[in-house]
C-alpha positions in Angstrom: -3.5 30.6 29.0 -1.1 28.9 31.3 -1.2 24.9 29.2 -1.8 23.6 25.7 -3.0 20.0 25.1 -2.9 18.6 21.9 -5.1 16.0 20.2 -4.3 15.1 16.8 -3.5 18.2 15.9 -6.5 20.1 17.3 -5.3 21.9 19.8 -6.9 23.2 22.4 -5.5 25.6 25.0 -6.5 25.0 28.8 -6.4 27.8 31.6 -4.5 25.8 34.0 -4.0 28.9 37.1 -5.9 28.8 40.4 -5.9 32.7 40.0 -8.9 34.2 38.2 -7.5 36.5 35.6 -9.4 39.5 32.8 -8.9 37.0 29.3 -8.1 39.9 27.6 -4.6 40.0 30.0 -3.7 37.0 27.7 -2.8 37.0 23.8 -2.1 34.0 21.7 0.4 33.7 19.5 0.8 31.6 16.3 4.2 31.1 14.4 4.5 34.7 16.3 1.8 36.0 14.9 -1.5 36.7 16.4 -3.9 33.6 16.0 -7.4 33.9 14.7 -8.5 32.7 17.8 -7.8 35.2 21.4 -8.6 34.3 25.4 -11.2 37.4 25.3 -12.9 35.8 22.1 -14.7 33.7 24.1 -14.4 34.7 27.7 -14.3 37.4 30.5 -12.5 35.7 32.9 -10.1 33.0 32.8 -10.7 30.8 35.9 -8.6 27.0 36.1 -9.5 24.5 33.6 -11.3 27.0 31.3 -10.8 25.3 27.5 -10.2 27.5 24.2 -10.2 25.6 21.4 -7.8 27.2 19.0 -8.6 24.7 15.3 -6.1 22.6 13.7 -2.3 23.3 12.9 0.0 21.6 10.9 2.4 19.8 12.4 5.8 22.3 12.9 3.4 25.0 14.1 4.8 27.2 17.5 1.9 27.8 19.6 2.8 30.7 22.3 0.7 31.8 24.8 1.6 35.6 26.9 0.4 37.7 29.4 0.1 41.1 27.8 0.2 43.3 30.9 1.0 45.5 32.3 3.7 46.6 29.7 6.1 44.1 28.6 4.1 41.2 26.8 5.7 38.0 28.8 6.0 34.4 27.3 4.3 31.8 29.5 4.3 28.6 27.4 5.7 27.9 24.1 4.1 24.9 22.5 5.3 23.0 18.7 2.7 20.5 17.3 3.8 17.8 16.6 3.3 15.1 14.0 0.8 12.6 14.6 2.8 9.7 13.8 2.7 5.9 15.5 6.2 4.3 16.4 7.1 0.7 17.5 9.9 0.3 19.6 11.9 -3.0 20.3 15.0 -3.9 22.6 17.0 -6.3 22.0 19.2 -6.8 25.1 21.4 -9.4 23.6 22.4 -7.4 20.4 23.0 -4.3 22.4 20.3 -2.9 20.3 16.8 -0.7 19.6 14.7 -1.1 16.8 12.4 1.7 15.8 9.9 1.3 13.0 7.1 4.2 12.0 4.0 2.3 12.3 1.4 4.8 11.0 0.0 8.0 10.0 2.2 11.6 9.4 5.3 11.2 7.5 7.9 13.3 9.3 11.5 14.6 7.7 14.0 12.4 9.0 16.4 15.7 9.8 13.5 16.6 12.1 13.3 13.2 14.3 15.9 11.7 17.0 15.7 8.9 19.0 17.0 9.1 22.8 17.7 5.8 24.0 17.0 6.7 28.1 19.8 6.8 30.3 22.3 5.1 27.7 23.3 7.1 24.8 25.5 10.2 24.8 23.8 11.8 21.8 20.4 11.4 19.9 20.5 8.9 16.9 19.0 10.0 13.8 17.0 8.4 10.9 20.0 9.0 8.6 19.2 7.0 5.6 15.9 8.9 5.3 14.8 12.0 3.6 11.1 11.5 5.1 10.0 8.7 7.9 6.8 7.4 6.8 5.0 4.1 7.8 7.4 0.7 7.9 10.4 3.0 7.8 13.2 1.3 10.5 16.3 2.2 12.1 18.7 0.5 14.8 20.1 2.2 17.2 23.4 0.6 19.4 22.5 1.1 23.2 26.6 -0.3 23.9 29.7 0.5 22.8 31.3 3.9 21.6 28.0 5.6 21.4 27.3 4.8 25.5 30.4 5.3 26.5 30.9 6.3 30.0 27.1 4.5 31.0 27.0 1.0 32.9 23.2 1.3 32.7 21.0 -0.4 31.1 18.3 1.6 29.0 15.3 1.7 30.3 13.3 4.3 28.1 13.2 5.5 24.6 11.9 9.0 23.1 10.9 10.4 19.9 11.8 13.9 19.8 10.4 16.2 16.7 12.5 19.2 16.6 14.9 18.7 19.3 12.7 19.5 22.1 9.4 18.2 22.0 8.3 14.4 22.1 5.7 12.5 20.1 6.0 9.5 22.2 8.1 7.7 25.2 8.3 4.1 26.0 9.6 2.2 28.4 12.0 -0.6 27.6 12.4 -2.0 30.9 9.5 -3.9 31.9 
């Protein structure tokens, strides 16, 4: 399976190639373990836009799909769930600042969550007077000074990233 969309947590992995493959070429992989659920379970063929739907997985969970042949199994797409979790984000230009506040639904631990303030900041800010973000949870984050040094720019995006590497949402700050 070449792509894995992700709805609340469901997750459901889509066959994205325009080349017909045997399903049973593929294996998927859970926490890098087999899943319950395998290509060949339910097809023959893979053909583009063929849907598998693999359940529900907690958030955290590494999804990796692999082409098994012809000897060495090869990695194709490495997917972590993320939390379902609802953020709002305001700039203040004037105070040189963002404001993020968890708005709803999955708490997430605040030593897996940074906040990338888009082009401005050198490093991701953290949520570092929290154990856990849960709903009305806040944090400001300086888009000037010490922490932008070297950028002239003004920000113009902002990103939630669970786990250093994969987002649970972007918004623009711009318009």
């Amino acid at each position: 399976m070449s792509g894995i969309d992700c709805c609340r947590l469901r997750v459901v992995a889509v066959y994205r190639e325009e080349t017909s493959r045997v399903a049973d070429a593929f294996e998927l992989l859970v926490d890098g373990e087999p899943g319950d659920v395998q290509p060949s379970d339910r097809h023959d063929m893979l053909s583009a836009g063929d849907e598998l739907e693999l359940g529900e997985f907690d958030a955290g969970t590494e999804l990796t799909s692999r082409w098994v042949v012809p000897d060495e199994p090869r990695e194709i797409r490495s997917h972590v769930v993320v939390p379902d979790a609802a953020f709002d984000i305001d700039y203040d230009a004037n105070d040189g600042e963002v404001t993020v506040e968890h708005a709803g639904s999955d708490e997430i631990g605040a030593d897996a969550l940074d906040i990338v303030v888009e082009p401005t900041r050198i490093e991701p800010a953290g949520w570092d007077e929290y154990e856990t973000v849960t709903e009305g949870d806040t944090t400001t984050v300086a888009v000037d000074g010490e922490a932008c040094a070297g950028s002239d720019r003004d920000p113009i995006g902002v990103v939630l990233v669970y786990r250093a590497n994969s987002a649970i949402t972007h918004e623009r700050i711009d318009d």
